[in-house]
Structure formats: C-alpha cells, structure tokens
PDB file with SEQRES, HELIX, SHEET and CRYST1 records, atoms N, CA, C and O in Angstrom:
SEQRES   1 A   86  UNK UNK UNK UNK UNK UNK UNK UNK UNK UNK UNK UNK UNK          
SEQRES   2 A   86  UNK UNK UNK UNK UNK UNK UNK UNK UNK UNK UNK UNK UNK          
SEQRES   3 A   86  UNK UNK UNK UNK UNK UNK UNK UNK UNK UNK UNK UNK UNK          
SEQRES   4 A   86  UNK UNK UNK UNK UNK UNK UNK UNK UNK UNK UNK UNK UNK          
SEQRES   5 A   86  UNK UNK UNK UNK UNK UNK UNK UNK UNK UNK UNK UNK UNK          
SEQRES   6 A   86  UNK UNK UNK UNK UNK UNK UNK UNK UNK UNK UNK UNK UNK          
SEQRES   7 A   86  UNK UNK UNK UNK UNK UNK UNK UNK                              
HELIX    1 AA1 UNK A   30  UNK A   33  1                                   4    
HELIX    2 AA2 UNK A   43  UNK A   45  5                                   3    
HELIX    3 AA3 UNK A   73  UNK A   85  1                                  13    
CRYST1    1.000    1.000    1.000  90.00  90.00  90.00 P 1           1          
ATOM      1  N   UNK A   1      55.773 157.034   8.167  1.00  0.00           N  
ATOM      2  CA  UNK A   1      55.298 157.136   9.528  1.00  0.00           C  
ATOM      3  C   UNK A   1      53.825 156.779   9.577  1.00  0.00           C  
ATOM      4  O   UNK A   1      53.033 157.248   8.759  1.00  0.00           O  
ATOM      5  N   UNK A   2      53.455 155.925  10.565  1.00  0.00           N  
ATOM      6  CA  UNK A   2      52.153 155.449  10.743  1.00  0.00           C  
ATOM      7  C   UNK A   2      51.116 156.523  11.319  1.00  0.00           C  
ATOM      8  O   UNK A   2      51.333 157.042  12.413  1.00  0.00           O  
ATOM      9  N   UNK A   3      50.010 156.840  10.581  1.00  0.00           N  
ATOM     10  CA  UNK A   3      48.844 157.594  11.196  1.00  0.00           C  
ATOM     11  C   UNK A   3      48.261 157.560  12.363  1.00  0.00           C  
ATOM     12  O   UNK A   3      47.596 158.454  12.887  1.00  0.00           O  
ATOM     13  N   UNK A   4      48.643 155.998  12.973  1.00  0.00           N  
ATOM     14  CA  UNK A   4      48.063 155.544  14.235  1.00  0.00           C  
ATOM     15  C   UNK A   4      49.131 155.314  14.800  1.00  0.00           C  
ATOM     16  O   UNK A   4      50.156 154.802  14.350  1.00  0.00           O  
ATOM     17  N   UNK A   5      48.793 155.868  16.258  1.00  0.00           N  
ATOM     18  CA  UNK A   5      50.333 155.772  17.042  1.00  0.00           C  
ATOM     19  C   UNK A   5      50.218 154.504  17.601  1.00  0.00           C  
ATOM     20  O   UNK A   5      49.126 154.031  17.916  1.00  0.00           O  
ATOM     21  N   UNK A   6      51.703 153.692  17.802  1.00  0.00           N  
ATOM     22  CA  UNK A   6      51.581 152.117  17.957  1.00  0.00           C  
ATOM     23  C   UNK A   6      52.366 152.385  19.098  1.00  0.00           C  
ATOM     24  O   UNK A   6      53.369 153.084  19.236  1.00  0.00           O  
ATOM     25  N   UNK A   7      51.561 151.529  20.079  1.00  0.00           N  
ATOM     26  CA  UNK A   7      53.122 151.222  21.541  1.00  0.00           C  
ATOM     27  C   UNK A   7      53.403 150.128  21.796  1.00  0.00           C  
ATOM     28  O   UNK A   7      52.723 149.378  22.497  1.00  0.00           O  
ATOM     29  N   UNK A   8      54.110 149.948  21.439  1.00  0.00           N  
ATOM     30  CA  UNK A   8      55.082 148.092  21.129  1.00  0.00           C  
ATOM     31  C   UNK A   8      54.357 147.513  22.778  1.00  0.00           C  
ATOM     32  O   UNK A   8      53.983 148.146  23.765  1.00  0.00           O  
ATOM     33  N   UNK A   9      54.394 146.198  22.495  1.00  0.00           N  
ATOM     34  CA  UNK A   9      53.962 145.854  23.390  1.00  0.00           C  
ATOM     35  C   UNK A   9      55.031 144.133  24.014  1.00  0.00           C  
ATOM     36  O   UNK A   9      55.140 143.474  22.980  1.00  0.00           O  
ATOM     37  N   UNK A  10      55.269 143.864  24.413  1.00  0.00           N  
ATOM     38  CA  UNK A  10      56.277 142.629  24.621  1.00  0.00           C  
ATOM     39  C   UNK A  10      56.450 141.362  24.051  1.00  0.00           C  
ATOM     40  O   UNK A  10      55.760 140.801  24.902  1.00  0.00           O  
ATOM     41  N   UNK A  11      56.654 140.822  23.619  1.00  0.00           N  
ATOM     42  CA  UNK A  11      56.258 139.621  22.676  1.00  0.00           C  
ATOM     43  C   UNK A  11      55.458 138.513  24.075  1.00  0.00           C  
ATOM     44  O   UNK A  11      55.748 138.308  25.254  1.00  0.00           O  
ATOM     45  N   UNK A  12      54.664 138.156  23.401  1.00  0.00           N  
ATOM     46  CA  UNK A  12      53.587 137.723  24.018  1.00  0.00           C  
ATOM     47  C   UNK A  12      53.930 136.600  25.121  1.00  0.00           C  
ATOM     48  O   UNK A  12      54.570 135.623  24.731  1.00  0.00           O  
ATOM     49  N   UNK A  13      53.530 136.681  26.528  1.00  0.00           N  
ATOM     50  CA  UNK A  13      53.986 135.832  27.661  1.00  0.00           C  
ATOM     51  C   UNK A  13      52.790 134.799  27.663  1.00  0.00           C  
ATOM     52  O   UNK A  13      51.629 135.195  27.759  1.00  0.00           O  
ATOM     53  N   UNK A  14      53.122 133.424  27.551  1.00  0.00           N  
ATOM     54  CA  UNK A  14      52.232 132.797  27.663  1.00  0.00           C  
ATOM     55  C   UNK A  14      51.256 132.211  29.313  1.00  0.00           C  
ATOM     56  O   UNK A  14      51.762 131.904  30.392  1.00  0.00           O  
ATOM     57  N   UNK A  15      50.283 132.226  29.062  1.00  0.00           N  
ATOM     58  CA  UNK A  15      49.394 132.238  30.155  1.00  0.00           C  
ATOM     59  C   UNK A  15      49.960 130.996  31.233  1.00  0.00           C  
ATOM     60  O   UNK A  15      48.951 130.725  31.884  1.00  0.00           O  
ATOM     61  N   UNK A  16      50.570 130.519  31.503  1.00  0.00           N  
ATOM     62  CA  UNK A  16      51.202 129.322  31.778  1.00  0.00           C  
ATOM     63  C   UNK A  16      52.208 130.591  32.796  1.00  0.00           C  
ATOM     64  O   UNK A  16      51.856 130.974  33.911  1.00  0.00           O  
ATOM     65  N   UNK A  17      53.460 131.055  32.080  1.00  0.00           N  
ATOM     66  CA  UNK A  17      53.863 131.254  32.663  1.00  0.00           C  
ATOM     67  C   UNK A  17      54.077 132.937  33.383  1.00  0.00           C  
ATOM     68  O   UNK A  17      55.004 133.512  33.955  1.00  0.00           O  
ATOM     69  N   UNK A  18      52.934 133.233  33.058  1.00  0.00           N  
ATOM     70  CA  UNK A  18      52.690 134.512  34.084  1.00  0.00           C  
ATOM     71  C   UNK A  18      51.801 134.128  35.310  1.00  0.00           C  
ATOM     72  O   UNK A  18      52.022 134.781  36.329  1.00  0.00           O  
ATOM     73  N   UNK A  19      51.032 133.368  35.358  1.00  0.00           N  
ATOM     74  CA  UNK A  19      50.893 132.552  35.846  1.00  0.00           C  
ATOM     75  C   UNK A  19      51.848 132.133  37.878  1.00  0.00           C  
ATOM     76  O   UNK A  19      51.804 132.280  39.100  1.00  0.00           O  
ATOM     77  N   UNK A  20      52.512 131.596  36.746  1.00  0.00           N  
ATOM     78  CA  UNK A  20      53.490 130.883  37.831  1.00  0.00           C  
ATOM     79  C   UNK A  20      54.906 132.016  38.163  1.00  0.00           C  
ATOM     80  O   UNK A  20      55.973 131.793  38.735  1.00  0.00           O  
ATOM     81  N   UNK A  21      54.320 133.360  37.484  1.00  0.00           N  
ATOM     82  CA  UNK A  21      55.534 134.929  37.932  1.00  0.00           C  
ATOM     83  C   UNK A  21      54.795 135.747  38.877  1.00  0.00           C  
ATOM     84  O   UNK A  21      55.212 136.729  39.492  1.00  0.00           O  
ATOM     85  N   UNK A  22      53.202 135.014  38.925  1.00  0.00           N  
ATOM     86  CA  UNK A  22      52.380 136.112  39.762  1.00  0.00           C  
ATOM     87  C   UNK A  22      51.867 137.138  39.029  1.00  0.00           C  
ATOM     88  O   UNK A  22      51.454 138.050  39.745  1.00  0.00           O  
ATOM     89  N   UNK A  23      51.733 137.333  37.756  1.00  0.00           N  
ATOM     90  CA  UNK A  23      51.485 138.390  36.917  1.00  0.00           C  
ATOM     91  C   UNK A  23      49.761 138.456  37.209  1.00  0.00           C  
ATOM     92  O   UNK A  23      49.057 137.522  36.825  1.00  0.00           O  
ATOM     93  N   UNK A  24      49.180 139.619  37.903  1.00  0.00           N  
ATOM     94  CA  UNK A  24      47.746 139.373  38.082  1.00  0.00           C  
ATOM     95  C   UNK A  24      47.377 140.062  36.070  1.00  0.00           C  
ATOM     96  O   UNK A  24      46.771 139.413  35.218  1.00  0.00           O  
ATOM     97  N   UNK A  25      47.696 140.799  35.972  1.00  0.00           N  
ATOM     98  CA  UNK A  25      47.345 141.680  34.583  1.00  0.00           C  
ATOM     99  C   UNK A  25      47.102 140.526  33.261  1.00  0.00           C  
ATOM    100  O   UNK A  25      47.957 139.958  32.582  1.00  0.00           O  
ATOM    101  N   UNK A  26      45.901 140.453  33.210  1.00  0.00           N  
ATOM    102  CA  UNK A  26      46.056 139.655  31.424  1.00  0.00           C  
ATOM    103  C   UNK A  26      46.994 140.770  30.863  1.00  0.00           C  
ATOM    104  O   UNK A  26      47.340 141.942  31.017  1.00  0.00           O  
ATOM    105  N   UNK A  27      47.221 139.400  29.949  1.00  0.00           N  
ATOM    106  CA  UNK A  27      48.297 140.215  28.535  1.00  0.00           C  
ATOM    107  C   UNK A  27      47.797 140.779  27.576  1.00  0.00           C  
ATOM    108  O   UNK A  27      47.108 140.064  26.848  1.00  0.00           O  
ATOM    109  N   UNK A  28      47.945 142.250  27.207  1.00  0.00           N  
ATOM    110  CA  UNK A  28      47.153 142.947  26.793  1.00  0.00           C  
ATOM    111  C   UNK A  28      47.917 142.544  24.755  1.00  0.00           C  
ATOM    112  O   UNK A  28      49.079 142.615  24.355  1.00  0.00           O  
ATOM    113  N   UNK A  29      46.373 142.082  23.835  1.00  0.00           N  
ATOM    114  CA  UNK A  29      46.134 141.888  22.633  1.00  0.00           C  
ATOM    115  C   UNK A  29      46.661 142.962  21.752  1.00  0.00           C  
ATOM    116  O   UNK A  29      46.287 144.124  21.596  1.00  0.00           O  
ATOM    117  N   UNK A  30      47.768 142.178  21.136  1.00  0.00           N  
ATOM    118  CA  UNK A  30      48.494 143.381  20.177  1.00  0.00           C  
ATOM    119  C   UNK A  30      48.095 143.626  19.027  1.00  0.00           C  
ATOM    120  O   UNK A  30      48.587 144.622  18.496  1.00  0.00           O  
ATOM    121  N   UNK A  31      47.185 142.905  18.326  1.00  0.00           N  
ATOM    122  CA  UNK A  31      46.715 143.608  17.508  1.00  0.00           C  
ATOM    123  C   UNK A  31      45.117 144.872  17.572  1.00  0.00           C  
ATOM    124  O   UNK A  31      44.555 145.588  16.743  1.00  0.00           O  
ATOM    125  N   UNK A  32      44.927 144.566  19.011  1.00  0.00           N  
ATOM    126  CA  UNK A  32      43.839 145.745  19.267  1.00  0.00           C  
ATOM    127  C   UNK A  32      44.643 146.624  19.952  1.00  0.00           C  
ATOM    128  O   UNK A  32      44.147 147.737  20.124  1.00  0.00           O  
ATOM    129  N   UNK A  33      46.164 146.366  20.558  1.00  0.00           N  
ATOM    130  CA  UNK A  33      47.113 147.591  20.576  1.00  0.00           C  
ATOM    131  C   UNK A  33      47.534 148.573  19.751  1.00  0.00           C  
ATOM    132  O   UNK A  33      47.788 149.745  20.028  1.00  0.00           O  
ATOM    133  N   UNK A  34      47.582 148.087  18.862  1.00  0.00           N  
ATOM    134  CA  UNK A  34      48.335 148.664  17.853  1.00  0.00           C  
ATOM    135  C   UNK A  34      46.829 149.278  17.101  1.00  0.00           C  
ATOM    136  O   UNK A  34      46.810 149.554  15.902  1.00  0.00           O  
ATOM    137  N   UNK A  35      45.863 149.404  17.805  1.00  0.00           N  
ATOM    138  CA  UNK A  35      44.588 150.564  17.495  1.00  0.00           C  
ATOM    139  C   UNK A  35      44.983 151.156  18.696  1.00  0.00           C  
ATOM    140  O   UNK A  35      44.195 152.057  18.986  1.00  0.00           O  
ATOM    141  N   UNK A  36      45.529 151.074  19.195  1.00  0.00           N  
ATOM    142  CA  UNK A  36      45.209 152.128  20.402  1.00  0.00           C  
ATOM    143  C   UNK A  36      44.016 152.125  21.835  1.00  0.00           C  
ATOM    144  O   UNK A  36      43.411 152.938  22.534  1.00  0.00           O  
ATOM    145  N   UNK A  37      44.216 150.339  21.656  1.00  0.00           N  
ATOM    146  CA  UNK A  37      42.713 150.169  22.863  1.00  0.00           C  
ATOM    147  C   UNK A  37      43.522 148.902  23.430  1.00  0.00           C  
ATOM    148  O   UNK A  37      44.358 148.152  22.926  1.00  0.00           O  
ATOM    149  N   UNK A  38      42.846 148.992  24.842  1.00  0.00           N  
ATOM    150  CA  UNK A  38      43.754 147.981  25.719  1.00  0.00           C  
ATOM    151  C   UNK A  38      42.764 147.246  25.959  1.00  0.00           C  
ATOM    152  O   UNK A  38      41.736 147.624  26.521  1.00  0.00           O  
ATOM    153  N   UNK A  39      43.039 145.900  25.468  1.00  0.00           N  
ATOM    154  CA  UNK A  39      41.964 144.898  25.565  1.00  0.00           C  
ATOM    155  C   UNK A  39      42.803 143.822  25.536  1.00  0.00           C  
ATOM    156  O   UNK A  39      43.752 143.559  24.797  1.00  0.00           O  
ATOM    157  N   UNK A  40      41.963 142.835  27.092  1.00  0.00           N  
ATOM    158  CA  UNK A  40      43.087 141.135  27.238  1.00  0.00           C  
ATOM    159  C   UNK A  40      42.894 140.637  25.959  1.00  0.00           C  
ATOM    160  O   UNK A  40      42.196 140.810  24.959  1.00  0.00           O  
ATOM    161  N   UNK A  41      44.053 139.752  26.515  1.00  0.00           N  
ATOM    162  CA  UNK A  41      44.314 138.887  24.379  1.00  0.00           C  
ATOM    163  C   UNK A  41      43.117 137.823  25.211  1.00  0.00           C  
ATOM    164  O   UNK A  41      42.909 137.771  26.423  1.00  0.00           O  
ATOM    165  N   UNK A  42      42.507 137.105  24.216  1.00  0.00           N  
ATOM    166  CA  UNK A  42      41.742 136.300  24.650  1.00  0.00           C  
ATOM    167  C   UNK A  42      42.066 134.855  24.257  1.00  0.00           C  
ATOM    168  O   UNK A  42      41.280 133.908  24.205  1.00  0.00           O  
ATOM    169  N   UNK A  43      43.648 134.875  23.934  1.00  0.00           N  
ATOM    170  CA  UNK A  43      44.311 133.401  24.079  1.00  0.00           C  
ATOM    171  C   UNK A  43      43.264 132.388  23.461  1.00  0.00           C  
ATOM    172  O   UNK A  43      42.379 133.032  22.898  1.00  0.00           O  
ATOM    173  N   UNK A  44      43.123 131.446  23.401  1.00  0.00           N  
ATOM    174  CA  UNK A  44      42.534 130.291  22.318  1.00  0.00           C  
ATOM    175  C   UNK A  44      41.198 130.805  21.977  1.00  0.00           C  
ATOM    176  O   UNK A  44      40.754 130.632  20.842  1.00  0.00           O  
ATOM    177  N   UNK A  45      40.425 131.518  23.018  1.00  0.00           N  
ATOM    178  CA  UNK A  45      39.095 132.187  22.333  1.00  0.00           C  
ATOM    179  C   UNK A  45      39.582 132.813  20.570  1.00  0.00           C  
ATOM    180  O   UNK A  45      38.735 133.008  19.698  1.00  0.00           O  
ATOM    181  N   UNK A  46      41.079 133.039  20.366  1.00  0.00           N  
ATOM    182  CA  UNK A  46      40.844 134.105  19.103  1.00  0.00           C  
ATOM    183  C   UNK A  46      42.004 133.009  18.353  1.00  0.00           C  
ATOM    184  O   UNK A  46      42.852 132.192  18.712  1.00  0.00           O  
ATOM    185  N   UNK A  47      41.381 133.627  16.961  1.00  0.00           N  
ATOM    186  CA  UNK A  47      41.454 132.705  15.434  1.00  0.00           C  
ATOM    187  C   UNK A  47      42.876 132.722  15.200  1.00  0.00           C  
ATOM    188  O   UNK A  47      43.345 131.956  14.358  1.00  0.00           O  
ATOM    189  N   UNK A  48      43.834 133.744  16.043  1.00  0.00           N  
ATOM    190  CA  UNK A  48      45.205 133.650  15.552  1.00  0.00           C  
ATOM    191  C   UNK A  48      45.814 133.318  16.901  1.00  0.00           C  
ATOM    192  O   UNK A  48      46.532 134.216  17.339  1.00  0.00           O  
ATOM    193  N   UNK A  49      45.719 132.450  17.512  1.00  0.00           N  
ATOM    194  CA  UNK A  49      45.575 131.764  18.755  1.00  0.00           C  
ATOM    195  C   UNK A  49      46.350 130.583  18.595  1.00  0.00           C  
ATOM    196  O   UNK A  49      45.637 129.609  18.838  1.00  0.00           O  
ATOM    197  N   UNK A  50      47.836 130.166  18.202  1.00  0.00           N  
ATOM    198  CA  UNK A  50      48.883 128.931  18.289  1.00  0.00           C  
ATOM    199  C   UNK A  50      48.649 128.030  19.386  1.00  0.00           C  
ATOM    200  O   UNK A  50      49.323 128.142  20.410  1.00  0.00           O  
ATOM    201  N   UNK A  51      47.856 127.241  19.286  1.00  0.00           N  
ATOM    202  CA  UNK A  51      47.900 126.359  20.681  1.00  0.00           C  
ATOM    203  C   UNK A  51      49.120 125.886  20.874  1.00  0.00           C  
ATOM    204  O   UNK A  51      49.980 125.783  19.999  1.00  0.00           O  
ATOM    205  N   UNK A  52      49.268 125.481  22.424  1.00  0.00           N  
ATOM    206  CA  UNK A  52      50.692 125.003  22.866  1.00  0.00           C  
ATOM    207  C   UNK A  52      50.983 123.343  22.687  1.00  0.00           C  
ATOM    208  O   UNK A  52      50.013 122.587  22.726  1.00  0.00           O  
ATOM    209  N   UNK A  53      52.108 122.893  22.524  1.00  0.00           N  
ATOM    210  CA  UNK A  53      52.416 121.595  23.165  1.00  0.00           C  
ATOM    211  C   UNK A  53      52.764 120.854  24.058  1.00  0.00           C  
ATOM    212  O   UNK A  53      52.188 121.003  25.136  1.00  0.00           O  
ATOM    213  N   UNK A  54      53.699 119.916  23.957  1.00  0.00           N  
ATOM    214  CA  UNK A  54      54.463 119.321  24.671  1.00  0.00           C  
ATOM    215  C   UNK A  54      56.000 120.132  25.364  1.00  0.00           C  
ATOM    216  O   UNK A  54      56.531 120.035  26.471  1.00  0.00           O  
ATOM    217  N   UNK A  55      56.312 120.825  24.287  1.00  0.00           N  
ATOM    218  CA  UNK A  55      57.666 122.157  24.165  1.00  0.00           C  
ATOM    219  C   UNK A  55      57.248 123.149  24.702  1.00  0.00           C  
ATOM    220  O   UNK A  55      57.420 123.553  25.853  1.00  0.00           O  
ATOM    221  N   UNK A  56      56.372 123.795  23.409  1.00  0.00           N  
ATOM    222  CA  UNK A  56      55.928 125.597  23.882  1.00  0.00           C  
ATOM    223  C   UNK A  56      54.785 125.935  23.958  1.00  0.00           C  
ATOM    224  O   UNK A  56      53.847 125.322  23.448  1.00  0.00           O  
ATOM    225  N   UNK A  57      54.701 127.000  24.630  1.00  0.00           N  
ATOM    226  CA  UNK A  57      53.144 127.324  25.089  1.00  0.00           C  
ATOM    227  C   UNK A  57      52.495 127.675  24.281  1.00  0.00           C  
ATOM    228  O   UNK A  57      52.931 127.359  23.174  1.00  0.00           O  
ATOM    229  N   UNK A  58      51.198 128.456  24.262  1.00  0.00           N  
ATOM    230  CA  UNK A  58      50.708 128.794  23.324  1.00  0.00           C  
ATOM    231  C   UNK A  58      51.205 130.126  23.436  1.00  0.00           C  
ATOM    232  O   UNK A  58      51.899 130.527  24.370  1.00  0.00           O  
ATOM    233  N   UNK A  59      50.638 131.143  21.954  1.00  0.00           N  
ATOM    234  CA  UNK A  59      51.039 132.653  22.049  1.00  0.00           C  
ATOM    235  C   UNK A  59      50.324 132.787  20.671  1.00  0.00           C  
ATOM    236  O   UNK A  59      49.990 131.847  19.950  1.00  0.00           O  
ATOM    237  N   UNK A  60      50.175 133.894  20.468  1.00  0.00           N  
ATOM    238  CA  UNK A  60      49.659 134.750  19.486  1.00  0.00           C  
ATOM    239  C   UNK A  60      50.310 134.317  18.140  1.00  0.00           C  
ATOM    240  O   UNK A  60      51.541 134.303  18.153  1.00  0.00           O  
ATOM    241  N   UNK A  61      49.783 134.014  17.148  1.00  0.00           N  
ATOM    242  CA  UNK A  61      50.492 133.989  16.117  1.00  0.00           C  
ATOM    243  C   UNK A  61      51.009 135.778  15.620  1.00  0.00           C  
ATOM    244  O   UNK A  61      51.841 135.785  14.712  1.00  0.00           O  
ATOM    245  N   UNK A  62      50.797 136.469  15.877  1.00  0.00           N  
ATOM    246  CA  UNK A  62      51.024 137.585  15.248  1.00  0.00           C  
ATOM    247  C   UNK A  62      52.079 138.747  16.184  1.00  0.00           C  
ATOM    248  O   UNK A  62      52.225 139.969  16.233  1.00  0.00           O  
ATOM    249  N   UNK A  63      52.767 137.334  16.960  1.00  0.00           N  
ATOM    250  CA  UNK A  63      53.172 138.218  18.319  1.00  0.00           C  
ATOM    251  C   UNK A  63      54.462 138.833  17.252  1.00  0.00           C  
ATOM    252  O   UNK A  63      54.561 139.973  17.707  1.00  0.00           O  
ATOM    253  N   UNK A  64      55.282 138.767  16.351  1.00  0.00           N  
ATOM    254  CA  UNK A  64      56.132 138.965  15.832  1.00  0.00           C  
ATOM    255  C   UNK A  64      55.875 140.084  14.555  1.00  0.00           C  
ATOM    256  O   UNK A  64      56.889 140.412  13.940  1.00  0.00           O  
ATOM    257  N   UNK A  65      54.791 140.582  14.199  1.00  0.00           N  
ATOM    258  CA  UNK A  65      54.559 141.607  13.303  1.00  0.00           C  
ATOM    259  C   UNK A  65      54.660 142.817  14.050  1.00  0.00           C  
ATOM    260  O   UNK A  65      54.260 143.109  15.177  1.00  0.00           O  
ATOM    261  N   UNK A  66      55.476 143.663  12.903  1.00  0.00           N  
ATOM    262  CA  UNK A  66      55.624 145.212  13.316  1.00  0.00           C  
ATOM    263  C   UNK A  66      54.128 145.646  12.818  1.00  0.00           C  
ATOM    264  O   UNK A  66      53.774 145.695  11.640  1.00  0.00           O  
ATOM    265  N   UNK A  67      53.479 145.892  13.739  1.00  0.00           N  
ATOM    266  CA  UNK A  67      52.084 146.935  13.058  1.00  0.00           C  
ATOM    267  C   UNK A  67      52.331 148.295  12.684  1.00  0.00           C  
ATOM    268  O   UNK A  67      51.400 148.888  12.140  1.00  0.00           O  
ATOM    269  N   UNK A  68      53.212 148.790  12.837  1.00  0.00           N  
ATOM    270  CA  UNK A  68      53.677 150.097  12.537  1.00  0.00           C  
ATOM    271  C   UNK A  68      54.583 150.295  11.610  1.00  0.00           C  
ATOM    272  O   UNK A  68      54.890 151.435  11.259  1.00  0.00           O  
ATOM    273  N   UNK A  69      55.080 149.303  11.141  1.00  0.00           N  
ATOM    274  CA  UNK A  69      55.531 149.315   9.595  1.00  0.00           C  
ATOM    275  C   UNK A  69      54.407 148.547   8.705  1.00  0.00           C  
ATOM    276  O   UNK A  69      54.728 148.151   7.585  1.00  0.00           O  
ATOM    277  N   UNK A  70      53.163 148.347   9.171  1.00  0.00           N  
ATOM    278  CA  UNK A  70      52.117 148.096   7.981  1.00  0.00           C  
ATOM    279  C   UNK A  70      50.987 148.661   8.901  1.00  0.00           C  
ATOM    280  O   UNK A  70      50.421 147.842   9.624  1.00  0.00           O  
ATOM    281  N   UNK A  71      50.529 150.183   8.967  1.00  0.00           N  
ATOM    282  CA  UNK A  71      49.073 150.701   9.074  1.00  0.00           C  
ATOM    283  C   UNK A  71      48.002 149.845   9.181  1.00  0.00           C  
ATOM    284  O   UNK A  71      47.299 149.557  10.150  1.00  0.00           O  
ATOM    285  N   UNK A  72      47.979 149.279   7.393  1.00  0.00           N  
ATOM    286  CA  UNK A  72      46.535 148.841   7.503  1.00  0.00           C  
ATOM    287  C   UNK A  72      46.554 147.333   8.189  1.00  0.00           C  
ATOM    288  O   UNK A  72      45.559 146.897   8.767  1.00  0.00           O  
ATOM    289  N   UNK A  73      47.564 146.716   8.090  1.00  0.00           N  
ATOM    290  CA  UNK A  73      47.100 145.485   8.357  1.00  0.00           C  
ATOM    291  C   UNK A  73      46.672 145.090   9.557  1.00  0.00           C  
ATOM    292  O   UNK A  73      46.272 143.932   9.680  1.00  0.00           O  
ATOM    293  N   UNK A  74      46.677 146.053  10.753  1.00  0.00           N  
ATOM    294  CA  UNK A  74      45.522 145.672  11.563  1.00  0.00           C  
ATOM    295  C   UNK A  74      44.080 146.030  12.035  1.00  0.00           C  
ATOM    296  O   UNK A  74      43.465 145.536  12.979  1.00  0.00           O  
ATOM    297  N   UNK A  75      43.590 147.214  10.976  1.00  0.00           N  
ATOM    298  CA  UNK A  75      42.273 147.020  10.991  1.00  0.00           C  
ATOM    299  C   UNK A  75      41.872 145.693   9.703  1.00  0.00           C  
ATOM    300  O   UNK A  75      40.739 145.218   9.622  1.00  0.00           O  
ATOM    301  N   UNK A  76      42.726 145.373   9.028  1.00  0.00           N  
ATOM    302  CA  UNK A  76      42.014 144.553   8.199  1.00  0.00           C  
ATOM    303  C   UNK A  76      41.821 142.961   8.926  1.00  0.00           C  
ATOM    304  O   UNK A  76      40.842 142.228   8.788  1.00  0.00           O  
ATOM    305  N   UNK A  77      43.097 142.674   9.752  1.00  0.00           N  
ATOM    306  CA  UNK A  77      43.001 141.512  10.982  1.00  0.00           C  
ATOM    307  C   UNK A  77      42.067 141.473  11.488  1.00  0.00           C  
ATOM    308  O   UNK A  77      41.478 140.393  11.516  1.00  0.00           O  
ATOM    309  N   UNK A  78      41.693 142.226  11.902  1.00  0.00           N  
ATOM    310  CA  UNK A  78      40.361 142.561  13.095  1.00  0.00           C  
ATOM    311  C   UNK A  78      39.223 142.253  12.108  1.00  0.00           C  
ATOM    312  O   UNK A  78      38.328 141.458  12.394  1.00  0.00           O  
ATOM    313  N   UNK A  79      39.280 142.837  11.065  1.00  0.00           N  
ATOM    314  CA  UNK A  79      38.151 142.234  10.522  1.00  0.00           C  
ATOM    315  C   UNK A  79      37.958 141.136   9.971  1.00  0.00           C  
ATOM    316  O   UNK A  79      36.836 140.749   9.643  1.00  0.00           O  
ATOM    317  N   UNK A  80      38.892 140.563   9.815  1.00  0.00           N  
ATOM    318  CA  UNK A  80      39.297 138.808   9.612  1.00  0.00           C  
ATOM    319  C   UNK A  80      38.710 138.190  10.539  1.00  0.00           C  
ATOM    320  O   UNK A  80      37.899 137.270  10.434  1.00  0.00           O  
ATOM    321  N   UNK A  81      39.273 138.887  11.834  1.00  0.00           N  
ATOM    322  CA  UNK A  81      38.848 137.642  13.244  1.00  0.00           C  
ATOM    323  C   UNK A  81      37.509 137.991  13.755  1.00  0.00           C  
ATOM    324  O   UNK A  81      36.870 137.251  14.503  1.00  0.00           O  
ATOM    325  N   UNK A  82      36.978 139.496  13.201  1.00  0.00           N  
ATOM    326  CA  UNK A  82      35.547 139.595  13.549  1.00  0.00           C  
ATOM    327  C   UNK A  82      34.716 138.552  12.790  1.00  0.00           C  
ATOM    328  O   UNK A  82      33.946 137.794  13.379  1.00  0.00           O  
ATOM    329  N   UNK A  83      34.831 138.544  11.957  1.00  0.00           N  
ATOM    330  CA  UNK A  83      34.382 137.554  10.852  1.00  0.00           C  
ATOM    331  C   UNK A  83      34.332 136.506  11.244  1.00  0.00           C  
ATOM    332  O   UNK A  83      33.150 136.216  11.431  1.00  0.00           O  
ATOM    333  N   UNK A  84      35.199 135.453  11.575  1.00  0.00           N  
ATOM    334  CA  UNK A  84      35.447 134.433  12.096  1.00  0.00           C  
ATOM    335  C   UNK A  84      34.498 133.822  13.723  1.00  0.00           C  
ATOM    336  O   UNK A  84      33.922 132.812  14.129  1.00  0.00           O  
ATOM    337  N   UNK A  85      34.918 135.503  14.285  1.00  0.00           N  
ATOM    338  CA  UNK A  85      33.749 135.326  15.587  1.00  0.00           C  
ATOM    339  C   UNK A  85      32.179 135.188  15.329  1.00  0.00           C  
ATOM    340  O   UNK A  85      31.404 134.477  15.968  1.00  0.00           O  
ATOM    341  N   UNK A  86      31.898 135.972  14.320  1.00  0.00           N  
ATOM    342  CA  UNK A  86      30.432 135.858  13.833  1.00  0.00           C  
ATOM    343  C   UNK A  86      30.090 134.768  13.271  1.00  0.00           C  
ATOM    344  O   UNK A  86      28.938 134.618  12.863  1.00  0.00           O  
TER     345      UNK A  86                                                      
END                                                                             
C-alpha cells in the first residue's frame, strides 16, 4: 500500500478535443496528482509531453503508469522534469 494517497485520474484528454466537448477545466497533471496537488498538465511546455500528428493528439507520455503501484517514481519524475525545466 502506497504512503501517498493516489486518485486516479482519467487517461489523459487531449487539448484538441476538450476543446471541441466544451471542457472549460485544464486537464489536471498526473504525475503532480499522484502527490496530491492539482496542477494543469502543461501539455508541450513539459519534457514528457508526446506531441501529436497527423492520427493522434498529443497526451502525456506517462498517462498509462499506475503511480500507486510505484511510490517513488513520482517524486523522482518530478525531479527529472524539474531538471530539465532549469
């Protein structure tokens, strides 16, 4: 059982098409979810950021990890992509 409580969050809707559903709410960043802080994903601003194509949109590379079957691996992400921001 994880020390940090995780609340699943939806697999990631790409900005495109919330968009065009009326969704006013950015899509809230699952790996600063899974700390327990609600913060917009910041879509291509961040390092694990899949740009889209011709097919599919863009989305999170990490939209598919359980953070709650691995604790650490998202304070150690964060400090990957802090890194990266600096």
């Amino acid at each position: 059982m994880s020390a940090h409580p995780v609340r699943e969050i939806p697999d990631a809707q790409p900005l495109t098409a919330r968009k065009l559903s009326g969704v006013d709410e950015p899509q809230l960043c699952r790996l600063e979810a899974s700390e327990g802080r609600k913060v917009a994903c910041p879509e291509d601003a961040c390092v694990f950021w899949e740009p889209g194509g011709a097919v599919l949109e863009g989305r999170c590379a990490l939209h598919a990890i359980d953070f709650a079957r691995e604790p650490g691996l998202a304070p150690w992400l964060l400090e990957i992509r802090d890194a990266f921001e600096r």
